[in-house]
C-alpha positions as CSV (number, residue, x, y, z in Angstrom):
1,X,-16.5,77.8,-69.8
2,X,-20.1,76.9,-68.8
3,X,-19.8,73.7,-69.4
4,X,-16.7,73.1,-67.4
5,X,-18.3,75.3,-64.3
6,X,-21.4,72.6,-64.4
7,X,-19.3,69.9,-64.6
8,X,-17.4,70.5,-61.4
9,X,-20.4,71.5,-59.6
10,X,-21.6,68.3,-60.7
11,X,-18.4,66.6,-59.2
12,X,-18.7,68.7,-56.1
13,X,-22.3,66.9,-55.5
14,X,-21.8,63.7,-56.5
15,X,-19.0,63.7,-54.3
16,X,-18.8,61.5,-50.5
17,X,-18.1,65.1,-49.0
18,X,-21.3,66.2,-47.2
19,X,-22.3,69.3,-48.8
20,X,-24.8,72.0,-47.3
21,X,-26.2,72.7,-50.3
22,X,-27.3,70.9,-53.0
23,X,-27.4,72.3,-56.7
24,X,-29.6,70.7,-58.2
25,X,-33.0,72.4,-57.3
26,X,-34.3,69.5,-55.2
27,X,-34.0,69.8,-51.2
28,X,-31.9,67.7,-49.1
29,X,-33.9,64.9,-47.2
30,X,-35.3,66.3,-44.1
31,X,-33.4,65.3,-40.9
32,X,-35.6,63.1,-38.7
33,X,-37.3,65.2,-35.4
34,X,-36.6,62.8,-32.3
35,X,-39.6,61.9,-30.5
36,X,-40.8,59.9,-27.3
37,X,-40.8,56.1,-28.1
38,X,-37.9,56.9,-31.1
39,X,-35.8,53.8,-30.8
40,X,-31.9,54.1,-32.3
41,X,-30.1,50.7,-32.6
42,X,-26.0,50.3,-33.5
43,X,-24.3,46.5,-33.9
44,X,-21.3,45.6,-32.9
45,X,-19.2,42.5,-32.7
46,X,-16.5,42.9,-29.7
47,X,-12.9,41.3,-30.6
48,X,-10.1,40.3,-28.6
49,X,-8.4,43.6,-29.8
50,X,-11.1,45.8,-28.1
51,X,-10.9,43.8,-24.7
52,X,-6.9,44.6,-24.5
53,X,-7.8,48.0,-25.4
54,X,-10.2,48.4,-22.9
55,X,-8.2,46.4,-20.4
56,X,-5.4,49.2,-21.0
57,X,-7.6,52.4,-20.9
58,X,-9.6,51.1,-17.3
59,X,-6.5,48.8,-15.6
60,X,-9.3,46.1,-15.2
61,X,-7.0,42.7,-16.1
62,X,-9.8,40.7,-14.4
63,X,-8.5,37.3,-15.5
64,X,-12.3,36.4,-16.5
65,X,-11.5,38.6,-19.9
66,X,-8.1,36.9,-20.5
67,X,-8.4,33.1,-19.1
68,X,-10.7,30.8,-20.9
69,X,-10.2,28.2,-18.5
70,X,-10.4,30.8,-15.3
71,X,-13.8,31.8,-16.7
72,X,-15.3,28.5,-17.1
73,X,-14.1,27.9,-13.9
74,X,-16.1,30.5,-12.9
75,X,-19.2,29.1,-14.3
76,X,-19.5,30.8,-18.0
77,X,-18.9,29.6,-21.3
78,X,-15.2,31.7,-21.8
79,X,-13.8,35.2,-21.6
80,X,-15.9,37.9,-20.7
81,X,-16.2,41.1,-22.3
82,X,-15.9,43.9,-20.0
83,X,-19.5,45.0,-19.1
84,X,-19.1,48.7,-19.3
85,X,-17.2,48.1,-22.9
86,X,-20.4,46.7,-23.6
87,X,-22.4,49.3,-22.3
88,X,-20.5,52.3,-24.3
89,X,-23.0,51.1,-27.0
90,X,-25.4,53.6,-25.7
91,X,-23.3,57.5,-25.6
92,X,-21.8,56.3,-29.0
93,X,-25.2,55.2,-30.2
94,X,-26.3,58.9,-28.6
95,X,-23.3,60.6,-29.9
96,X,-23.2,59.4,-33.4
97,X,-27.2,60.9,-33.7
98,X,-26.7,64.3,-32.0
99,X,-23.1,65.4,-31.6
100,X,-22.7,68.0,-29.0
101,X,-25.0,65.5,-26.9
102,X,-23.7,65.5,-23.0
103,X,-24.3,62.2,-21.3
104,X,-25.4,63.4,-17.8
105,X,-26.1,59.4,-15.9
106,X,-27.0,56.1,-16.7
107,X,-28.2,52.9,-15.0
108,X,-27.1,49.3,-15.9
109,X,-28.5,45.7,-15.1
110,X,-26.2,43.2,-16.4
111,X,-28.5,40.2,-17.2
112,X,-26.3,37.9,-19.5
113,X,-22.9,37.9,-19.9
114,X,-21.2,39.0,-23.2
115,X,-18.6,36.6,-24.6
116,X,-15.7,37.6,-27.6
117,X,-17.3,37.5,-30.6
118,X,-20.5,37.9,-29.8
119,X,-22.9,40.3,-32.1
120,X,-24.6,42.8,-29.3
121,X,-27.3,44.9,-30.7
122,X,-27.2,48.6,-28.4
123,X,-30.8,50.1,-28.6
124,X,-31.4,53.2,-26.9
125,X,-35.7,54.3,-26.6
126,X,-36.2,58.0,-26.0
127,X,-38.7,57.8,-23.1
128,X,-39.0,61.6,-21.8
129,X,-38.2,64.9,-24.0
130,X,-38.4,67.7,-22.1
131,X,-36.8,71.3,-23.1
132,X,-34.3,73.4,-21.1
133,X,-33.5,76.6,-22.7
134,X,-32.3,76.3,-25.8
135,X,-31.5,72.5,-25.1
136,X,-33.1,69.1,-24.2
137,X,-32.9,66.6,-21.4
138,X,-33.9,63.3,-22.7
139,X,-34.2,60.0,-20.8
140,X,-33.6,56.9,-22.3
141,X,-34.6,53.5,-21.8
142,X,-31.2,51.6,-22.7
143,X,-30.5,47.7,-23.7
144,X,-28.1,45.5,-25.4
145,X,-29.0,42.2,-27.1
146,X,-27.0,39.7,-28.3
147,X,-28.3,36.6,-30.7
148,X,-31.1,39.2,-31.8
149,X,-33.0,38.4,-28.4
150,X,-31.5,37.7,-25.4
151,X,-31.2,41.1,-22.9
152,X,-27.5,41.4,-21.7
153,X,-27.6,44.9,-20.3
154,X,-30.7,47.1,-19.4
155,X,-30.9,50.4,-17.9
156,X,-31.5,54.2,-18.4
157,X,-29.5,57.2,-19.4
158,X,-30.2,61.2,-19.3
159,X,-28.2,62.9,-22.0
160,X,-28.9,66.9,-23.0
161,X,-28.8,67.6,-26.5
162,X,-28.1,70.5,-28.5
163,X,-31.4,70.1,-30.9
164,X,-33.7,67.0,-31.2
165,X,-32.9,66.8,-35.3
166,X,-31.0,63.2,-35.7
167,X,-27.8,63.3,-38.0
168,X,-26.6,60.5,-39.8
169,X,-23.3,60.3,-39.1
170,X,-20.7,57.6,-40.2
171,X,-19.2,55.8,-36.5
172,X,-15.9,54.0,-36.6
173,X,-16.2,50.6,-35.8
């Protein structure tokens, strides 16, 4: 009977259901403290599918997202991805570390445009940490890069949080 109780401990643990504690005498890795100059970074590639979507949730049917030739008429390369699609990088990038978080404003400078397809890297810099209560305010400094270098979108972002101890949590693409 011992033997079958270790056993499904053992299955419990080794299992992809996060568990709170862990059996095996050693501690859980400690959760990282965020701190002023913390940088958190998320990929994403934007599709065709995620410009519809967005087109649908906002009404924006800006023919620069749909028209290849209207856009290069326009003077860019081909569609356009929405600029705030884009820059809903930075709550989910927030979101996905502290959930709870409350995004209070941001700031945006569009510098490049965005194209389908294109990898965009969201970083978001904690810049200020100050404490209110039994929560945080923390500024951000906020930019996108796509091609690993070139700024698209930079800005700034207040967000409380419920604690400053970053979770790893699993975001849907």
């Amino acid at each position: 009977m011992l033997s079958r109780n270790r056993m499904l401990i053992r299955s419990l643990v080794s299992s992809s259901v996060p568990c709170t504690r862990n059996f095996s005498g050693t501690a859980p890795p400690p959760r990282q403290v965020l701190k002023t100059g913390d940088t958190l970074r998320q990929t994403r590639i934007f599709t065709n599918e995620d410009v519809t979507a967005y087109s649908k949730a906002s009404h924006d049917s800006n023919p620069l997202h749909f028209d290849s030739e209207f856009a290069r008429n326009a003077g860019f390369e081909d569609r356009l991805v929405h600029g705030m699609l884009v820059a809903a990088l930075f709550p989910r990038i927030i979101a996905s570390h502290f959930p709870g978080a409350v995004y209070v404003s941001q700031s945006l400078h569009y510098k490049s445009p965005v194209y389908i397809g294109d990898a965009v890297i969201g970083e978001v810099q904690a810049t200020n940490i100050r404490e209110n209560k039994s929560r945080y305010i923390v500024k951000f400094s906020t930019k996108c890069f796509k091609n690993d270098k070139l700024l698209v979108i930079d800005g700034e972002a207040v967000a409380i949080l419920p604690n400053l101890a970053a979770e790893k949590v699993n975001v849907m693409d």
